[in-house]
DOKEGU-694829 format. One record per residue (C-alpha): residue in one letter; chain; x, y, z. Coordinates in steps of 0.001 Angstrom, whole numbers, padded with zeros to 6 digits, always signed. Example, Ala and Ser with C-alpha at 12.3 -4.5 7.8 and 13.67 -1.06 7.14 Angstrom:
BEGIN
+-------+------+---------+---------+---------+
! fikol ! mise !      c1 !      c2 !      c3 !
+-------+------+---------+---------+---------+
!     A !    A ! +012300 ! -004500 ! +007800 !
!     S !    A ! +013670 ! -001060 ! +007140 !
+-------+------+---------+---------+---------+
END
This chain:
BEGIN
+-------+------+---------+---------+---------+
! fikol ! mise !      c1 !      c2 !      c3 !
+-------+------+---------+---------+---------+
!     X !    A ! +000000 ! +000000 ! +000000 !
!     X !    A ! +001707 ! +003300 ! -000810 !
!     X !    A ! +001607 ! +006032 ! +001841 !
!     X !    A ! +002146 ! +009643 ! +000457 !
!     X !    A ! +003182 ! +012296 ! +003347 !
!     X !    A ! +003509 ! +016149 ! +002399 !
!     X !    A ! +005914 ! +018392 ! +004023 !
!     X !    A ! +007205 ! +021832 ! +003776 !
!     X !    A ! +003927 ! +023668 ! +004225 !
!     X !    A ! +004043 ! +026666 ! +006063 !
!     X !    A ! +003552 ! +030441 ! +006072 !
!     X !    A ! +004332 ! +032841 ! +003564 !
!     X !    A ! +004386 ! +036145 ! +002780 !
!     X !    A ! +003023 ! +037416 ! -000182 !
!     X !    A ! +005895 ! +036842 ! -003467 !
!     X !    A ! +007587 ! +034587 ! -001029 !
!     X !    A ! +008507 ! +031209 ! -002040 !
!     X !    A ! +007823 ! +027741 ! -000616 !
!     X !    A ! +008763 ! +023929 ! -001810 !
!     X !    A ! +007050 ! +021198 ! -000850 !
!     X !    A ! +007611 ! +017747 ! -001171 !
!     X !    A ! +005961 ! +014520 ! -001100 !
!     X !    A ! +007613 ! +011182 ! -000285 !
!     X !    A ! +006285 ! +007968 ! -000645 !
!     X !    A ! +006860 ! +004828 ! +001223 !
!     X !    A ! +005002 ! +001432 ! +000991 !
!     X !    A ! +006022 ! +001051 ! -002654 !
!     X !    A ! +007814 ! +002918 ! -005771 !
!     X !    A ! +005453 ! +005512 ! -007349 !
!     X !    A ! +008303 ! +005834 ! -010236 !
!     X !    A ! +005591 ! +004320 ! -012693 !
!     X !    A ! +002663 ! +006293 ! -011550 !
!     X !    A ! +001487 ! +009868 ! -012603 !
!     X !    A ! +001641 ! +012472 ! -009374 !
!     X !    A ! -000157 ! +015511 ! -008952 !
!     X !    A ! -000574 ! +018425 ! -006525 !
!     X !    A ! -004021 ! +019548 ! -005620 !
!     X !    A ! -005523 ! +022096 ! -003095 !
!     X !    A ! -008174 ! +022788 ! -001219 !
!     X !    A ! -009092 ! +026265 ! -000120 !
!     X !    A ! -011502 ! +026747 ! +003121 !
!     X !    A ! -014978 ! +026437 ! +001598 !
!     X !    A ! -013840 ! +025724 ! -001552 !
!     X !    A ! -013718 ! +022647 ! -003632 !
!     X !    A ! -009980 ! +020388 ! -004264 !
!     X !    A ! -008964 ! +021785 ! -007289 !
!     X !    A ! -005865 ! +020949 ! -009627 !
!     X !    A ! -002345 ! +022723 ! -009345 !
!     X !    A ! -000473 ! +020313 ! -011595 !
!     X !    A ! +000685 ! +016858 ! -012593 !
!     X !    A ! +003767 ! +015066 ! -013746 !
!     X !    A ! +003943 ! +012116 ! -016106 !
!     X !    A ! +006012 ! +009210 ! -014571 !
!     X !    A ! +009309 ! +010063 ! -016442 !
!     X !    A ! +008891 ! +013787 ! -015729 !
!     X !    A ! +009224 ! +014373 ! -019529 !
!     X !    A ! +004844 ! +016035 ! -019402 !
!     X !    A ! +004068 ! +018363 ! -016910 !
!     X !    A ! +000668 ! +020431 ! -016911 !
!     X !    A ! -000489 ! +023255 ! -015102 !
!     X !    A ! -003862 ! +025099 ! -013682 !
!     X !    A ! -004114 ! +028226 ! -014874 !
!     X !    A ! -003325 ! +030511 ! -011994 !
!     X !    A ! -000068 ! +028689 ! -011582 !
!     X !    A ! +001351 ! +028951 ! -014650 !
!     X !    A ! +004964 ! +030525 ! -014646 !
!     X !    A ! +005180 ! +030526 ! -010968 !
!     X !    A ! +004798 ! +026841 ! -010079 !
!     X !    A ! +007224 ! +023961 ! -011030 !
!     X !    A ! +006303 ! +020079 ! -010396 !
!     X !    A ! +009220 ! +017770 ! -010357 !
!     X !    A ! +010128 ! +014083 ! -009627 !
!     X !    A ! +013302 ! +012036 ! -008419 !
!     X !    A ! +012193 ! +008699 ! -009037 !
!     X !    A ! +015620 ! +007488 ! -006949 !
!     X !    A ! +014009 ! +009098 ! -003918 !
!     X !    A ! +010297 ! +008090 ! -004525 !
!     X !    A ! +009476 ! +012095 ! -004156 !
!     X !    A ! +007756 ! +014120 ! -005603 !
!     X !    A ! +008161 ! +018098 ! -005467 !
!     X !    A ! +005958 ! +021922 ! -006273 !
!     X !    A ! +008465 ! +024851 ! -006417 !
!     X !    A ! +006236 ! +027834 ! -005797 !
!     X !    A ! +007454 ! +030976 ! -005983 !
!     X !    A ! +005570 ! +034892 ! -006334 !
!     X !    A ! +003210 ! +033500 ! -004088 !
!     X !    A ! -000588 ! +035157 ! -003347 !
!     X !    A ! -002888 ! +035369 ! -000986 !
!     X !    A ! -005332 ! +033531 ! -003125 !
!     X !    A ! -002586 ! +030295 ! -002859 !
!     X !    A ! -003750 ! +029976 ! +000760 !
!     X !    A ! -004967 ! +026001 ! +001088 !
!     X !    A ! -004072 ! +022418 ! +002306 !
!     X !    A ! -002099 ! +021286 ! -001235 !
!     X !    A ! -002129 ! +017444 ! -001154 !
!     X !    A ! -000285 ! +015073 ! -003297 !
!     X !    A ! -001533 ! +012236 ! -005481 !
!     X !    A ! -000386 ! +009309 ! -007072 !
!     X !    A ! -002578 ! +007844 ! -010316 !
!     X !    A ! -000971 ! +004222 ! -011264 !
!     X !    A ! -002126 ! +005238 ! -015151 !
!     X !    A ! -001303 ! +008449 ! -017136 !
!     X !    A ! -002190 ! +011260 ! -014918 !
!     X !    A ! -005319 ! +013276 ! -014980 !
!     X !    A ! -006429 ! +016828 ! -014023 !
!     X !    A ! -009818 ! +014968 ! -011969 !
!     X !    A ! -008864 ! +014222 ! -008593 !
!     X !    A ! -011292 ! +010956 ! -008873 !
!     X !    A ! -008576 ! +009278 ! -011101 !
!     X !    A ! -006306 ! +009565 ! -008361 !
!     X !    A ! -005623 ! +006235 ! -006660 !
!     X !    A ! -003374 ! +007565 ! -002939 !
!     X !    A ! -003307 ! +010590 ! -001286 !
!     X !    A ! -001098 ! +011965 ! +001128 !
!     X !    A ! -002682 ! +014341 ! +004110 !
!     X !    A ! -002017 ! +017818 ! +003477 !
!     X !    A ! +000293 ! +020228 ! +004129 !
!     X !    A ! -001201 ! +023983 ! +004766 !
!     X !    A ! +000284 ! +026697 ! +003129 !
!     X !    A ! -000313 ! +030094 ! +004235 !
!     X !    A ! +000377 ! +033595 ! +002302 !
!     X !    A ! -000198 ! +036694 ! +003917 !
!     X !    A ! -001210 ! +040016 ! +002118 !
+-------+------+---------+---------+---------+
END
């Protein structure tokens, strides 16, 4: 069973920068798809961005474009989102997923999850 676990949450201010990473354990996600998603206080999980299992396709939401940067090492089972000119509106519990097929903007294609780590940016 593959365990994801976020870290380097925290609080920002605003056009800080944060990375966070997620390591698995349990089992190699080197052949599965990751993404990054987030959840905002009353708000629905939404996408941030995915990564193919080779790292060769990466794809972004929207908002994130040119500031965030998914990334794998395979050797460490991790999986990391460089974030930098960070907003206010970036405020949320980002969680990490692993899909065993190609990767997928829906977060129902999704097969583990990791808990959350909060990130905080202040105006």
């Amino acid at each position: 069973q593959v365990q994801l676990v976020e870290s380097g949450g925290g609080l920002v201010q605003a056009g800080g920068s944060l990375r966070l990473a997620c390591a698995a354990s349990g089992g190699t996600v080197s052949r599965f798809a990751m993404g990054w998603f987030r959840q905002a206080p009353g708000k629905e999980r939404e996408f941030v961005a995915l990564i193919n299992w080779s790292g060769s396709y990466t794809g972004y939401e929207d908002s994130v474009k040119g500031r965030f940067t998914i990334s794998r090492d395979n050797a460490k089972n991790t999986v990391y989102l460089q974030m930098i000119s960070l907003k206010p509106e970036d405020t949320a519990v980002y969680y990490c997923a692993a899909d065993r097929e190609g990767g997928s903007r829906w977060s129902s294609n999704y097969d583990y999850w990791g808990q959350g780590t909060q990130v905080t940016v202040s105006s």
